[in-house]
C-alpha positions as CSV (number, residue, x, y, z in Angstrom):
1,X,-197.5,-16.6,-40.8
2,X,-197.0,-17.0,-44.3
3,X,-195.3,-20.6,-45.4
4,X,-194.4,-21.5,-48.8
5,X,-192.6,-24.7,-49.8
6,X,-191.0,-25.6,-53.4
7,X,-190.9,-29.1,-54.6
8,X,-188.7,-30.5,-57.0
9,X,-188.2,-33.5,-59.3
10,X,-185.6,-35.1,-61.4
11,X,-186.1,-35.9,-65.2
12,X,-184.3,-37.6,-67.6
13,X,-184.1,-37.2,-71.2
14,X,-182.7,-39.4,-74.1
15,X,-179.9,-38.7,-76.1
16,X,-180.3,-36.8,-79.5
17,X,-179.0,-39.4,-81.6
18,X,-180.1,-41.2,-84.9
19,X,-178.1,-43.4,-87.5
20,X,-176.2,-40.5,-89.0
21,X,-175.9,-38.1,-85.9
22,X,-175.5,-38.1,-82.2
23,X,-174.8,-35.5,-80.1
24,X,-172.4,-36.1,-76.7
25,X,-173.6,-32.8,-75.2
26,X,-176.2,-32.5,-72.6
27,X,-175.8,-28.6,-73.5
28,X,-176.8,-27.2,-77.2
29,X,-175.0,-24.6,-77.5
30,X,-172.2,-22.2,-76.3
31,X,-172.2,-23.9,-73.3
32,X,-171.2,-27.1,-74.5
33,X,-167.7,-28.5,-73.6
34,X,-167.4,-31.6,-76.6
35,X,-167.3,-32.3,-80.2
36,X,-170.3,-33.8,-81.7
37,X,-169.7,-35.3,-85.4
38,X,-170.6,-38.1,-88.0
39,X,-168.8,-39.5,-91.1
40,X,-170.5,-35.9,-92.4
41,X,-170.9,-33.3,-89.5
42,X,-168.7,-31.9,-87.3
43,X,-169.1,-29.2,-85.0
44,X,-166.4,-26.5,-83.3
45,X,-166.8,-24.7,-80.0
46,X,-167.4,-21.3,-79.8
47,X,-166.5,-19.8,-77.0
48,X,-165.4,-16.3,-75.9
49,X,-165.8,-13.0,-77.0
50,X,-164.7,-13.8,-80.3
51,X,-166.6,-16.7,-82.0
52,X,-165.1,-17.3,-85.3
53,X,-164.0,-19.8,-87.7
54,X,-164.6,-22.8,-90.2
55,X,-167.1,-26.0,-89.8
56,X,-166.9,-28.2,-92.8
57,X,-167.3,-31.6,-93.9
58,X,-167.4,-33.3,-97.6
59,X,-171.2,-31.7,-97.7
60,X,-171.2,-29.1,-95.3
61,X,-169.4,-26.0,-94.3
62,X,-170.4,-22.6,-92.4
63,X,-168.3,-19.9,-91.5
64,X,-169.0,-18.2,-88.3
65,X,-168.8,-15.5,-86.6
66,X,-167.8,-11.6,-87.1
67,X,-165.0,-9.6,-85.9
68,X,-166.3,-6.0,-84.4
69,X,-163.8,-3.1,-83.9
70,X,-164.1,-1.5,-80.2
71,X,-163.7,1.9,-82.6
72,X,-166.5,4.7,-82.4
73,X,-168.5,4.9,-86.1
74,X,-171.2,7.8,-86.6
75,X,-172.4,7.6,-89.5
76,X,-174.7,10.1,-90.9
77,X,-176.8,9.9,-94.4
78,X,-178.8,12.3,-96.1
79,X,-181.6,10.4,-98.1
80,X,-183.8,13.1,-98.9
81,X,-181.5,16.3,-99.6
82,X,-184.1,18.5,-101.3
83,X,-187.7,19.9,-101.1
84,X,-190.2,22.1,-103.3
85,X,-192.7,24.2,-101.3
86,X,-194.1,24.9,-104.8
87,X,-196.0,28.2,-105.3
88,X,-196.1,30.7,-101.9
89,X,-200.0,31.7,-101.0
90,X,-201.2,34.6,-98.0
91,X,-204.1,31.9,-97.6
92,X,-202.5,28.6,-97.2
93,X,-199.1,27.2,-95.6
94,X,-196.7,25.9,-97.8
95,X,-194.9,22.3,-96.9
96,X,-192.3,20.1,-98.0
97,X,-189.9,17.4,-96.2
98,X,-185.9,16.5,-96.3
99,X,-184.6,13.2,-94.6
100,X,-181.6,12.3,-93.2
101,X,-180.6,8.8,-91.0
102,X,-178.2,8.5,-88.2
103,X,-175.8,5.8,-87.0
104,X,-173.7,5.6,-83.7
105,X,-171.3,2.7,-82.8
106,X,-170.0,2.9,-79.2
107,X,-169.9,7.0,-78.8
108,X,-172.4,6.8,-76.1
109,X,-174.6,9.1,-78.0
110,X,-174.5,12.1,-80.1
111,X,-176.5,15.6,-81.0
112,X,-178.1,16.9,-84.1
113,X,-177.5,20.1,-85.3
114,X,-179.1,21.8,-87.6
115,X,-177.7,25.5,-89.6
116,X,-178.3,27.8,-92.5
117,X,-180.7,30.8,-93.4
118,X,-184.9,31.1,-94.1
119,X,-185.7,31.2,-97.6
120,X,-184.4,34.4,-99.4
121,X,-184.9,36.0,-102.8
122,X,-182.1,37.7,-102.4
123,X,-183.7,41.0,-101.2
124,X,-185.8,39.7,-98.9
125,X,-185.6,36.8,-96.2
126,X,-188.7,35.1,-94.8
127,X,-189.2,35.7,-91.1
128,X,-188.0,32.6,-88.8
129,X,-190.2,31.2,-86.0
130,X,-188.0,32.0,-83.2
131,X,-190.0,30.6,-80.5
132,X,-192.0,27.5,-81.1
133,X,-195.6,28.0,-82.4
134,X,-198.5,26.7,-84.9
135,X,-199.6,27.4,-88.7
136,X,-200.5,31.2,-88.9
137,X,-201.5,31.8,-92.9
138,X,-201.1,35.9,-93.5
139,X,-198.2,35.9,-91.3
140,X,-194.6,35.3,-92.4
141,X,-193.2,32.3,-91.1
142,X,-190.4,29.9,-91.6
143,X,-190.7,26.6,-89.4
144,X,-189.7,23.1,-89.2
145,X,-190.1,20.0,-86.5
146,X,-189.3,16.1,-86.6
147,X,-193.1,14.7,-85.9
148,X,-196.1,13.6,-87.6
149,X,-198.5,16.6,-88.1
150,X,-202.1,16.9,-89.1
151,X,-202.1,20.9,-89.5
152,X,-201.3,22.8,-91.9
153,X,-201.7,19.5,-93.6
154,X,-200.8,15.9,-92.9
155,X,-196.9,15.9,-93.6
156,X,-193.8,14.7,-91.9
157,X,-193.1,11.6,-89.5
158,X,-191.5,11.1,-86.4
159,X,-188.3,9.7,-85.8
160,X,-188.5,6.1,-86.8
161,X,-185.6,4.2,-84.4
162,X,-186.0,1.2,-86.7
163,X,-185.2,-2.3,-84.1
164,X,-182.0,-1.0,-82.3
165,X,-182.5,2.7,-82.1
166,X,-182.5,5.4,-79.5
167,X,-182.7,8.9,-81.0
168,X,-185.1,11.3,-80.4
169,X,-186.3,14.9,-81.9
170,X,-185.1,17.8,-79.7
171,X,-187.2,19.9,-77.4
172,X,-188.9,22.8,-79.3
173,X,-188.9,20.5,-82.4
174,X,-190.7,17.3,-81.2
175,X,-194.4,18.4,-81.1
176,X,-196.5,17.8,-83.9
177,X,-198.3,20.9,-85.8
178,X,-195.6,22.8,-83.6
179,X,-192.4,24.5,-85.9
180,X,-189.4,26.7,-84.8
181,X,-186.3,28.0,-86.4
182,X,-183.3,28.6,-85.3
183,X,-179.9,28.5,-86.5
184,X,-177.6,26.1,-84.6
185,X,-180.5,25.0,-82.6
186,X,-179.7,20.9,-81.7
187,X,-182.8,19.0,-83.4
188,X,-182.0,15.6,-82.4
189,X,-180.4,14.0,-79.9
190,X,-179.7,10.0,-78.8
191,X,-178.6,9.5,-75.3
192,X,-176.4,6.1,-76.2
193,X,-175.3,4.1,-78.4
194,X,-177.9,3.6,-81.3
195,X,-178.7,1.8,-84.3
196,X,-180.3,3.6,-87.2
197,X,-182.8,6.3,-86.6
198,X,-184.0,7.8,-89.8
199,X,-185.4,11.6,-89.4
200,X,-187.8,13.7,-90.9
201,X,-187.4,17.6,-91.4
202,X,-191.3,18.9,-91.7
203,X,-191.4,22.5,-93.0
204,X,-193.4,25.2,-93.5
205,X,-193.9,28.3,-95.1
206,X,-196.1,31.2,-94.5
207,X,-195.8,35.2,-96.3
208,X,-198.5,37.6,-96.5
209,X,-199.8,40.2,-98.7
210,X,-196.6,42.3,-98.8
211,X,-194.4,39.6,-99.1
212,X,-191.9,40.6,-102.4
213,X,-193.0,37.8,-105.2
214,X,-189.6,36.2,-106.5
215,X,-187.5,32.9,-106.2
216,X,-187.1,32.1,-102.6
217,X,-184.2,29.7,-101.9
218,X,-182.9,28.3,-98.7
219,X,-180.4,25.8,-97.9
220,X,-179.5,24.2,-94.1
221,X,-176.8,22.2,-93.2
222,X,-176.5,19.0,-90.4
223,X,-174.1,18.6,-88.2
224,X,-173.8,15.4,-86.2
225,X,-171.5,15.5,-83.1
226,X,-170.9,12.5,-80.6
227,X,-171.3,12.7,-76.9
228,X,-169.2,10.9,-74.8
């Protein structure tokens, strides 16, 4: 047989109070149901769902509280929009990174796409990775993924969700030293509500010896949809 027993005491506690300032409340507070004040304090209740207004006395004033909206927000930015792979090699990967940050106030969640063409010269289009697969110098490849990687070369960071944050790279593009294209393919995804998750785009580039020299070019495009 197992027996337990709790024991309990009472306590007592004086009141906060000094020359200039006492407060009535045995609750500090949104719980508490009085006024506390002196000749230069004064305090207001905030109660509800909507906490808002004016304290003030002849020293002392604080406004408080903020007004939400119960209206969806996504908000996307683009703070990196560009990227230089610099000069294309048979021997050697080539890399660069974009970022972009995503918002998403009471949609419940949202997806990442990502669209546009491999780099082109005009003539000729690097070959896009398909299906998801590692560095292969010699080979043409056009790749990207949302992680940290350590191969071709260290480059590229996984989703940082910040505090309040809930997205997460897409499957196929969440493995580090692991790159895929496709256009349209979702890329990221949050399953709720989220505060800002700031994304990195890692890319590569791979063309071997037959690969036409020229100026390749390529430009992608995000779209950010929420999910209800």
């Amino acid at each position: 047989m197992l027996c337990s027993f709790i024991a309990y005491s009472t306590a007592s506690a004086d009141l906060l109070v000094s020359p200039h300032y006492e407060f009535e409340n045995t609750d500090i507070g949104g719980g508490g149901l009085g006024i506390s004040s002196s000749p230069d304090y004064q305090t207001v209740l905030s109660t509800g769902d909507n906490s808002v207004g004016n304290s003030s006395s002849t020293n002392f004033q604080i406004e408080a509280g903020a007004n939400t909206t119960g209206n969806p927000v996504l908000a996307v930015d683009i703070t990196s929009a560009s990227g230089n792979f610099g000069a294309f090699s048979p021997t050697a990967a080539s890399t660069t990174t974009t970022q972009f940050s995503v918002i998403d106030y009471t949609s419940y969640g949202y997806a990442v796409q990502i669209t546009g063409n491999p780099p082109s010269d005009g003539g000729h289009t690097i070959t896009a990775m398909s299906s998801t697969g590692t560095s292969s110098p010699g080979t043409e490849q056009f790749g990207i993924n949302l992680a940290t990687n350590t191969s071709p070369t260290s480059f590229g960071a996984s989703p940082n969700d910040g505090q309040f944050g809930y997205g997460v790279a897409a499957t196929n593009y969440n493995t580090a030293n692991h790159y895929r294209y496709v256009n349209g393919d979702t890329i990221a995804t949050s399953p709720k509500s989220s505060g800002l998750t700031v994304y990195t785009i890692s890319y590569i580039v791979n063309v071997s010896n037959l690969t036409p020299a020229g100026d390749y070019t390529s430009n992608q495009s995000i779209i950010c949809t929420a999910t209800y």
